[in-house]
C-alpha positions as CSV (number, residue, x, y, z in Angstrom):
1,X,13.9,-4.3,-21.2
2,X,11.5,-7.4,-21.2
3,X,8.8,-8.5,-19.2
4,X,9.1,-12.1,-18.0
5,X,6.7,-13.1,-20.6
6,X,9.0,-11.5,-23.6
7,X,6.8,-8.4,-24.6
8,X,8.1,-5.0,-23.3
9,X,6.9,-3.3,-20.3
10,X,4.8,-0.3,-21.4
11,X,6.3,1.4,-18.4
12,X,9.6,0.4,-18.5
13,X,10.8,4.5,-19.2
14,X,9.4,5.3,-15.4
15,X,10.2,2.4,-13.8
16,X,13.2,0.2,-13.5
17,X,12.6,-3.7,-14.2
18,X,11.6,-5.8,-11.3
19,X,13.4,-8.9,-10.6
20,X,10.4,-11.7,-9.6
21,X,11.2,-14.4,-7.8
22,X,8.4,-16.5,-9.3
23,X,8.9,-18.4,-6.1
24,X,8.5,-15.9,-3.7
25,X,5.3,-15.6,-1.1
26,X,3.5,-13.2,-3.7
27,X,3.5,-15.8,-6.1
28,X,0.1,-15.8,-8.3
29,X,-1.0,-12.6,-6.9
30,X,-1.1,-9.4,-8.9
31,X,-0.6,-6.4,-6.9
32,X,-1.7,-2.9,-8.0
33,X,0.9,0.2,-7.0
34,X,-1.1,3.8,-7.4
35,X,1.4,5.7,-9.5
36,X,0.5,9.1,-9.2
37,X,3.1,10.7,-7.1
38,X,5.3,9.4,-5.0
39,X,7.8,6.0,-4.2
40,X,5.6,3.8,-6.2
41,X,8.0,2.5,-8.1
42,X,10.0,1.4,-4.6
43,X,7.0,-0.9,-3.7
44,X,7.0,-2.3,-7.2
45,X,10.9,-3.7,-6.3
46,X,9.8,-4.9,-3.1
47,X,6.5,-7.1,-4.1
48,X,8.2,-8.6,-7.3
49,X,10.9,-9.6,-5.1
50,X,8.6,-11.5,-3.1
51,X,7.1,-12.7,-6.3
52,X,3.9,-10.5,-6.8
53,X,3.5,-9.4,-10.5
54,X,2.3,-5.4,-10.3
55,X,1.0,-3.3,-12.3
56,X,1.0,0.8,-12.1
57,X,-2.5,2.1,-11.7
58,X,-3.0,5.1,-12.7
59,X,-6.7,4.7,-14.0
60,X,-9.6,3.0,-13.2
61,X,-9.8,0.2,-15.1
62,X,-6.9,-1.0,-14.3
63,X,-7.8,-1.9,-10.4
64,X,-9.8,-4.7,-12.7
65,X,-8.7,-8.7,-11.9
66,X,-6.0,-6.6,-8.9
67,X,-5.4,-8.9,-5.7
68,X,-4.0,-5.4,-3.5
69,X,-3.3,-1.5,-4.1
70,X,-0.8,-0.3,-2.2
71,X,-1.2,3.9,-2.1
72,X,2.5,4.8,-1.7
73,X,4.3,7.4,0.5
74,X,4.5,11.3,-1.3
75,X,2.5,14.4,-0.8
76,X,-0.8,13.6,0.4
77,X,-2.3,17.0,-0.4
78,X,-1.0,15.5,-4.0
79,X,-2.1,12.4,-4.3
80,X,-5.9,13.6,-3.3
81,X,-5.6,15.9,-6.3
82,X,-4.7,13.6,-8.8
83,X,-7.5,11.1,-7.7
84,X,-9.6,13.7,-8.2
85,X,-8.2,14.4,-11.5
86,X,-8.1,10.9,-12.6
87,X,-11.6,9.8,-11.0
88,X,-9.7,7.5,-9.2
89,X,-11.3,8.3,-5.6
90,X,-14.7,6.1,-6.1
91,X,-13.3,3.5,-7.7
92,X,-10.6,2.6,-4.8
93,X,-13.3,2.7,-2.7
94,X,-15.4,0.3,-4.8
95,X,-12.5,-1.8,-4.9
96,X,-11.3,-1.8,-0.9
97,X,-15.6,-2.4,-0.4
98,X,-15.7,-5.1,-3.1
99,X,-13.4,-7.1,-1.7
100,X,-9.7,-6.0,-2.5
101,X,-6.7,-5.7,-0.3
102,X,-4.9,-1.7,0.2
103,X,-1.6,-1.0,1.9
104,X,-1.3,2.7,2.8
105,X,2.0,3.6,3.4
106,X,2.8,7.5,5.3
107,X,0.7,9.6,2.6
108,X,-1.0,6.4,1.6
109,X,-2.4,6.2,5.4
110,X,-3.4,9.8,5.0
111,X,-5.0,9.2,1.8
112,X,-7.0,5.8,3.4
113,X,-8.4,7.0,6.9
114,X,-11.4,8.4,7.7
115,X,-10.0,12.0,8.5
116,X,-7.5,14.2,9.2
117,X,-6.6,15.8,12.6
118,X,-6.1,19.2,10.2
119,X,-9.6,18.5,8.0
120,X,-7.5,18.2,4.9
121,X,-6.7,16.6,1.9
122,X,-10.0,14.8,1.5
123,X,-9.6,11.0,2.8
124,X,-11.7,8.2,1.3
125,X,-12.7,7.1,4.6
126,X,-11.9,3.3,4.2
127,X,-10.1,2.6,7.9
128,X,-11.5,3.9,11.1
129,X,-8.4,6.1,11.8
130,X,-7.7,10.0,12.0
131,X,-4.0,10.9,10.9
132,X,-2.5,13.6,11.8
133,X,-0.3,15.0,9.3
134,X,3.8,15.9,9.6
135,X,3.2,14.9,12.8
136,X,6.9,13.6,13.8
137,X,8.3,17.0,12.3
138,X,9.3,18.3,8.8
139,X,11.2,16.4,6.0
140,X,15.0,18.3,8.1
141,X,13.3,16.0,10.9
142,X,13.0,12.8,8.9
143,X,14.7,9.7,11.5
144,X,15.1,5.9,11.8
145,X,13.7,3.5,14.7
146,X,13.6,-0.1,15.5
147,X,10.5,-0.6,15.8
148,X,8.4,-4.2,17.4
149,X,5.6,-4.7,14.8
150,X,2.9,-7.4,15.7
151,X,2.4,-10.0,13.1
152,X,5.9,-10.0,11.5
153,X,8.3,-11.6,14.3
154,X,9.8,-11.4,17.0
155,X,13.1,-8.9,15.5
156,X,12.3,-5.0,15.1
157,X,11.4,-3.3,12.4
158,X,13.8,-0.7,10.8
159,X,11.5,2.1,10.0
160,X,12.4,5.0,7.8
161,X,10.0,8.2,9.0
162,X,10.1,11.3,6.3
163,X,7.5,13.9,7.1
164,X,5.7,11.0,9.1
165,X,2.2,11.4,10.2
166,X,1.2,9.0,12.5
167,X,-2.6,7.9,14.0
168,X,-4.0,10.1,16.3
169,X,-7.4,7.8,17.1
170,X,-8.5,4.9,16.1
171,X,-11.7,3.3,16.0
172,X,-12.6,-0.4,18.2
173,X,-12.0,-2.5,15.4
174,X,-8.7,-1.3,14.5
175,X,-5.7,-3.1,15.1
176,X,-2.9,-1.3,16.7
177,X,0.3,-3.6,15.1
178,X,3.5,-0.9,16.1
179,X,3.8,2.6,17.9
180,X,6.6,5.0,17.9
181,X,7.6,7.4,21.0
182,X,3.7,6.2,22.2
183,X,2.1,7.0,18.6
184,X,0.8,4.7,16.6
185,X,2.6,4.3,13.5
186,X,1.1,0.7,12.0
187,X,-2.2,-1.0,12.6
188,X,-4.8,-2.8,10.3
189,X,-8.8,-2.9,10.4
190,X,-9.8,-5.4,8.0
191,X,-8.8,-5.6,4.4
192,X,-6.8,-2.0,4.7
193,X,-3.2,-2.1,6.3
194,X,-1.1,1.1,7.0
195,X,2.3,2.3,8.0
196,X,3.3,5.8,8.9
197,X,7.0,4.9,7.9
198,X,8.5,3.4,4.4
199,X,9.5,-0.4,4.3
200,X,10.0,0.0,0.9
201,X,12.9,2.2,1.3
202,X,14.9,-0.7,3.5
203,X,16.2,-4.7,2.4
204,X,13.4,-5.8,4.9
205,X,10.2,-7.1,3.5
206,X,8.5,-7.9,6.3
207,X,5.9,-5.6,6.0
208,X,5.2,-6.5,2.1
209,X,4.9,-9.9,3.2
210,X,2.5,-9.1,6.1
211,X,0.3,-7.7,3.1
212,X,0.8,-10.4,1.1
213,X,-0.6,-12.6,4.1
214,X,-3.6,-10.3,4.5
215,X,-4.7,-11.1,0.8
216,X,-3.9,-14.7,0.9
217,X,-6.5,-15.0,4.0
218,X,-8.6,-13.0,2.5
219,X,-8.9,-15.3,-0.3
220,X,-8.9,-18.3,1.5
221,X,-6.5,-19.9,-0.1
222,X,-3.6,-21.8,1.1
223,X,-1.4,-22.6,-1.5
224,X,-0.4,-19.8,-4.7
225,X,-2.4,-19.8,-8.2
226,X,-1.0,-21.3,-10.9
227,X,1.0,-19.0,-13.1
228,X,-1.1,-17.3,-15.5
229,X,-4.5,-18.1,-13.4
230,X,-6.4,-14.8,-13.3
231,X,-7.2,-12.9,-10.2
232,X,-10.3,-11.4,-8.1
233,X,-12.5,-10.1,-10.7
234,X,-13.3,-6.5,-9.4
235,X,-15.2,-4.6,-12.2
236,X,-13.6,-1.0,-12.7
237,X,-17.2,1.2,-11.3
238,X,-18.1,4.1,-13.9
239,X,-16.2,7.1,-13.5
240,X,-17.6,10.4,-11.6
């Protein structure tokens, strides 16, 4: 398998090859999926769809020249541990304070708020939330819901909850963009998005684009890079 360019993905035994639509919203952007555990390589489907090259990060340097990180769904007690292993904590943080876009998505919006209802796994305290954790029940009580989501239409939302937490406060500046059975299960607070439940596990890519949208205004810019043109420089801080 080939990337677009001709060479061959270094990854391409863990992951299947995207199909970019070089057309598509993400277009220009490069979006980084942290690869660690979990549905990473689901999101990478999703924002190459929508025209986003990605890349899997698994170390620090290569958040460098990333538009967005999304921190996928898995074991959050996981995920913390393998930051930890791969000094990966800091330099997220560095990135989400210098400037770049995260989408957390279930463990990825444990992994992103400031603390957890229970006190654990360590949370990198980017997003004035606390998230409660397995809070809609146990993977044998995993469920679906149509769900209204601000900033993505006026149809629902089919959301896929497995092992869901969901926000049990949030801060002033946080935006509250969905709830489920009165929780909230989406919301935003500046650069940093999060879902309790997995869009990248349906056909709609809604939620990917509302991302997508975040970076673009973050940027200020209106129209796509060229092909090829780099992205936000973010230098890779120095390991722990």
């Amino acid at each position: 398998m080939s990337a677009s360019n001709g060479t061959r993905r270094l990854d391409r035994i863990l992951s299947p090859e995207p199909n970019r639509d070089t057309l598509g919203p993400g277009a220009g952007l490069t979006v980084g999926v942290l690869a660690l555990q979990g549905d990473f390589r689901e999101h990478r489907l999703v924002l190459e769809q929508l025209g986003a090259l990605t890349c899997e990060v698994r170390r620090a340097d290569q958040l460098v020249g990333l538009d967005g990180l999304v921190i996928p769904g898995g074991e959050s007690t996981t995920i913390s541990k393998l930051m930890d292993a791969y000094d990966l904590a800091e330099p997220i943080t560095a990135f989400s304070r210098a400037g770049g876009l995260l989408y957390g998505t279930c463990a990825g919006l444990i992994t992103v708020a400031r603390d957890t209802v229970e006190g654990s796994p360590p949370t990198l305290g980017l997003m004035d939330i606390v998230a409660r954790r397995n809070a809609f029940g146990r993977q044998v009580r995993s469920f679906e819901a149509d769900l209204t989501v601000a900033g993505i239409g006026p149809a629902t939302f089919r959301a896929v909850f497995i092992r869901a937490p969901w926000v049990e406060n949030a801060g002033p500046g946080v935006e509250v963009l969905a709830t489920c059975e009165g929780r909230i299960v989406a919301a935003r607070e500046r650069g940093v998005l999060v879902t309790a439940f997995h869009p990248e596990l349906t056909d709609d890519t809604r939620m990917h684009e509302l991302f997508i949208t975040m970076i673009r205004r973050r940027e200020g810019a209106a129209q796509p890079r060229a092909a090829g043109e780099p992205g936000r420089a973010v230098a890779a801080p120095a390991n722990r």
